[in-house]
C-alpha positions, -999 to +999 in steps of 0.1 A: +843-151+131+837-185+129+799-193+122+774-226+123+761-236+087+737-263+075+734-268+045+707-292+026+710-307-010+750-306-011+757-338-032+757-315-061+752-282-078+750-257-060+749-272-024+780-288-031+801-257-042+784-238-011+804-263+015+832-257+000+830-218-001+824-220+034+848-244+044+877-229+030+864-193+046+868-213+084+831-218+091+818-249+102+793-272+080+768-298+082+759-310+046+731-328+042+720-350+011+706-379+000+740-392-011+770-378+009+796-391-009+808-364-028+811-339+000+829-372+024+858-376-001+868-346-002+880-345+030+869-307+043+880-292+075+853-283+099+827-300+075+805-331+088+783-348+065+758-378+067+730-393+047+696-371+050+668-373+033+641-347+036+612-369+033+621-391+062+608-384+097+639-402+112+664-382+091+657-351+110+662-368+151+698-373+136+699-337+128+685-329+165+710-350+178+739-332+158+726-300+173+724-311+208+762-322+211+782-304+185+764-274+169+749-258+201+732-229+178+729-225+142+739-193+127+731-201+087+704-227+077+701-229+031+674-250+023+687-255-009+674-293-015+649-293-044+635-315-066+629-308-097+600-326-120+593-319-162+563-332-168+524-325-188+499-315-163+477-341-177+503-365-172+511-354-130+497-376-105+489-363-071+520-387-063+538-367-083+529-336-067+531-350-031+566-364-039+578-327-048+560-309-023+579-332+004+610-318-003+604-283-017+581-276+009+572-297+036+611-302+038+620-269+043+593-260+071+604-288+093+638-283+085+636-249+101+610-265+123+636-284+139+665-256+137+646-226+154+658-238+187+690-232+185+685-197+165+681-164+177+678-125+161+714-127+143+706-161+124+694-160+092+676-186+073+677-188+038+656-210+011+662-209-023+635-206-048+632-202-088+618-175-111+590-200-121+578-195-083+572-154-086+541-141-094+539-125-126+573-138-146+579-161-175+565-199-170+579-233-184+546-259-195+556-289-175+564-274-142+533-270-127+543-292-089+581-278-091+571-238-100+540-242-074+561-256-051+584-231-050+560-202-049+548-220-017+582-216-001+584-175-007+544-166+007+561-194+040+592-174+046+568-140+045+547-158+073+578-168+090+596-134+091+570-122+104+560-144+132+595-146+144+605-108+139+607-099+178+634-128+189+637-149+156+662-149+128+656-129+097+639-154+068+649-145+030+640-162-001+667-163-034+646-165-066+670-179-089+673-176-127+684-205-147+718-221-135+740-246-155+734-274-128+728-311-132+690-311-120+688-282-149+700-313-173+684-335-164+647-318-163+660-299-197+688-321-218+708-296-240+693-261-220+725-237-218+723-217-189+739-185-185+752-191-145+775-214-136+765-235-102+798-217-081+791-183-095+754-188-081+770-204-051+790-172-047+765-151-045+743-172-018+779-172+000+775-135+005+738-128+007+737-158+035+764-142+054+750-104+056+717-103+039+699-104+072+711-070+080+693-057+051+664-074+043+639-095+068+609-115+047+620-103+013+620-125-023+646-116-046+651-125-077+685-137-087+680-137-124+695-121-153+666-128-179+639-109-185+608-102-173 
């Protein structure tokens, strides 16, 4: 059955094999991204796609106003936007940190701040987070808005399951390992990662489409490495 799917941060990556997983399985898609390009040339069927940047108050009427006439409800919201900063602590200016928690964070609460409406108990919303957000595993000097920031998005979708467990969608968090993407380049030039963006894409495929039966407020970590 045919299912409602937005999808944020689609220009590249991850986000952009996602659409096209989807696509080609006959859901429907709204990609969002900075720069649509990428996901407008290539033509998909059922897929609608416009400029949206997480940041920007006005961004998100024109997502309210895609709801209202075409969508209706929202099965599948992937906050999978992210931004991703290497730099010295000493070096990180609350800018920097504000500029990062925009999109990792305050971008994904009104993003599902805007959705809820048009969700009910068999949506599922699902943000992806890194490793260098859980408590306890292996961190990266330099990271110290990106890991945070992500680590703030996991204790969020705990909150949110619960508040919404009555009449609300299920909320999951994906902890992800190290994936061969081009944010991953740039932040870390030469870093060989073990997952390939659609293999990881894949996997967020499945786990978007029946994790909620499983699992309600959960993190899990999608990581090979150890710890």
């Amino acid at each position: 059955m045919s299912k409602n799917i937005i999808i944020t941060g689609t220009s590249r990556g991850i986000g952009f094999e996602l659409v096209k997983l989807f696509s080609k399985a006959g859901h429907r898609v709204l990609a969002l991204s900075r720069n649509e390009q990428p996901i407008f040339e290539l033509g998909l069927p059922n897929v609608t796609t416009f400029p949206f940047d997480l940041s920007n108050p006005l961004d998100y009427k024109r997502v309210e106003t895609f709801l209202d006439l075409k969508f209706k409800k929202v099965d599948i919201l992937i906050n999978n936007a992210g931004m991703l900063l290497n730099k010295p602590f000493e070096e990180t200016t609350i800018a920097d940190f504000e500029q990062v928690y925009k999109t990792n964070v305050f971008g994904v609460s009104e993003m599902i701040r805007k959705c809820l409406p048009f969700m009910n108990n068999k949506s599922h919303v699902v943000t992806i987070s890194s490793m260098g957000g859980v408590q306890g595993s292996m961190k990266f000097p330099g990271l110290a808005a990106y890991s945070s920031s992500k680590g703030a998005v996991v204790t969020l979708t705990e909150l949110l399951a619960e508040e919404y467990k009555v009449n609300g969608p299920s909320f999951n968090v994906l902890a992800l390992g190290a994936v061969q993407t081009e944010m991953l380049e740039e932040a870390f030039p030469g870093y060989q990662a073990p997952i390939t963006a659609l293999e990881m894409a894949e996997y967020i495929f499945d786990f978007s489409l029946t994790g909620n039966k499983y699992y309600n407020g959960k993190m899990l970590q999608v990581s090979n490495s150890t710890p």
